[in-house]
Structures are given as C-alpha cells and as structure tokens.
N, C-alpha and C positions, 0 to 999 in steps of 0.2 A: 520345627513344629508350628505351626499357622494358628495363631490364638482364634478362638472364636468368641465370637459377640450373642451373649444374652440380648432377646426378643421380647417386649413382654406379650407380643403376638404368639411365643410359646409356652408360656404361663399360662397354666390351666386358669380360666375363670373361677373356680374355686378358691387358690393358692395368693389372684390376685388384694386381696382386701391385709391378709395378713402380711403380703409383701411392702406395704403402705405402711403396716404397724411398727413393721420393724424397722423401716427407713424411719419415721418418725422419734421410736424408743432413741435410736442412734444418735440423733440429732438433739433429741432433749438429752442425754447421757452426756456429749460435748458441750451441752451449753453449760451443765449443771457441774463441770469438771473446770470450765473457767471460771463461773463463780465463785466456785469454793475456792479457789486458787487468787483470785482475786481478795476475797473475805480474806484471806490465810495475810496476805501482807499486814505488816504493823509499822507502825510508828520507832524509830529511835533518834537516836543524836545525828548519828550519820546520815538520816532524812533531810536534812539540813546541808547542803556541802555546794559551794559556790558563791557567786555574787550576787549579792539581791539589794534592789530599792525600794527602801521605806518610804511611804507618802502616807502624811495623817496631819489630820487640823483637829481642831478642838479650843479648851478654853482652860486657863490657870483660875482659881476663884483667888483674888486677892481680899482681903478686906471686905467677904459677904461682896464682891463687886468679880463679875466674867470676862477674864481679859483674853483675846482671841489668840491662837497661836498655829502655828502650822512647820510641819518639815518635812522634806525631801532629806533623804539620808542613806549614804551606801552600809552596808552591812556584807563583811564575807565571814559565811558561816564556815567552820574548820571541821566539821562531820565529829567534832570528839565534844560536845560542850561550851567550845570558846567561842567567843567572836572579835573581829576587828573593826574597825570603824574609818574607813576611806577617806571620807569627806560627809558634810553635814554643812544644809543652811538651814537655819532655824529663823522664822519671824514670831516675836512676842510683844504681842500688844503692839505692832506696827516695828517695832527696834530686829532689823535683819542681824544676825550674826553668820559667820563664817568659820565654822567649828574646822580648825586644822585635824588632819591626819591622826590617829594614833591609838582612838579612844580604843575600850577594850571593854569584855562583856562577860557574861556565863549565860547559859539555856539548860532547860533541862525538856524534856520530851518524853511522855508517856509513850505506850503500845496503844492506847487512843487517837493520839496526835494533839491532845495535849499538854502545856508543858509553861513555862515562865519564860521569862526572860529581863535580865537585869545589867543593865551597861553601868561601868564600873564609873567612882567617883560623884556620885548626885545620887537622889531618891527617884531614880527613874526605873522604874519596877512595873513588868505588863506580865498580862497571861495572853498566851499564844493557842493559836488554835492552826493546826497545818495540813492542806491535801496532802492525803498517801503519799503521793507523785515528790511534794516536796519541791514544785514548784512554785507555791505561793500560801502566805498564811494570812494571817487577821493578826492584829495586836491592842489589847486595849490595856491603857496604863492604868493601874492599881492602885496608885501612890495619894495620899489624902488631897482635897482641893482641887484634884484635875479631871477633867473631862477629857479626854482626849483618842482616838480611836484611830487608826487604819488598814492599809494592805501592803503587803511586802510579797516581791515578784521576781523570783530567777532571773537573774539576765545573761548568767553566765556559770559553768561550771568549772 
C-alpha cells in the first residue's frame, strides 16, 4: 500500500488556523511533560556517588586575628552517607600540610539538595548545597571561628 503524503495545499482554509493550534497544544503538552518530570527529580544520598575535588580558601579567626587557609582535597562520595578522603593539601596561615590517604566522613542530603557534611576526627562541620545532576556542590563550613567556603566537582564516577 503507497503511503500518502498530507498537503496543507489540501487543508481547507478554514481547517488551516486550528491545524497551527493543535501543533502548538502538542508542543506545549511535551514541553510541560519534561518539566514536570524534571521538577519530579529530588535530591538523596546516592546523588552524591564518585570522585569529586574540593577547592575552598577562606580564613581560621585565631585570637580576634584572620589567618588565611585554603585546600584542594579528593572526596569519594559512596552514594550511602559516607565518604572517603584520597588525598588533601591544606595551607594554613602560609604552613602547607600533606594530609595522607584515609580520612573518613558522613553527609546527609535532603529531597532539596540540601544536606551536611562532617569529616570525621576535627570540628570540620559544612552544609552542602548540590545540583540535581550531583555533579557539583557548594560547601560552607559551620564550625565556630571559620570563614571558609567553596566548590566540589565530579571528576569521576
């Protein structure tokens, strides 16, 4: 059987305007079926699952006095809660450390993408903020006397 091809040179001129509507309706209906399916994703632990780099500077207050600091730091997150700690160099007040392999962590993550985060052994305590995607967050530490903020970024799943 030979398909035939719709003309809109055989669409009455009448017929044509309401042909327009309903291509349109169509088109908003799919767009409005991604969004909500987009809205519909949430946040959990598993949002988190890979290797990611922490980069953040800021300042420890010693003594009413701003001592500056900054780190680059691996983080792999384990999609259940925990984390691990690859490597870490940290500068404080100009003194470079060489943080070995081992450290260890908890998160916790809203349906917001809100959520903590606290690496185990010190008062190093941030709240997290993280795209959907779970490609990348924000961290700013919470812990008294610090100023300290940055970004942590997938590199690897």
């Amino acid at each position: 059987m030979k398909k035939q091809k719709m003309k809109l040179a055989n669409i009455p001129w009448n017929l044509r305007p309401l042909l327009g509507l309903l291509a349109a309706t169509v088109s908003l209906g799919l767009a409005g079926a991604v969004l909500a399916e987009s809205d519909a994703q949430v946040c959990r632990p598993q949002t988190l699952n890979g290797s990611y780099v922490f980069t953040a500077q800021g300042f420890n207050i010693v003594s009413g006095a701003a001592q500056p600091k900054a780190i680059v730091e691996g983080i792999d997150f384990n999609g259940d809660g925990t984390l691990t700690v690859p490597f870490a160099t940290v500068s404080i007040n100009g003194l470079i450390l060489h943080i070995p392999p081992g450290g260890t962590g908890t998160y916790t993550l809203d349906s917001n993408c809100q959520g903590t985060l606290t690496f185990a052994g010190g008062p190093t305590n941030y709240d997290i903020f993280v795209q959907k995607s779970g490609k990348e967050l924000f961290m700013i530490q919470t812990d008294a006397n610090t100023v300290f903020q940055g970004t942590v970024i997938r590199t690897s799943r």
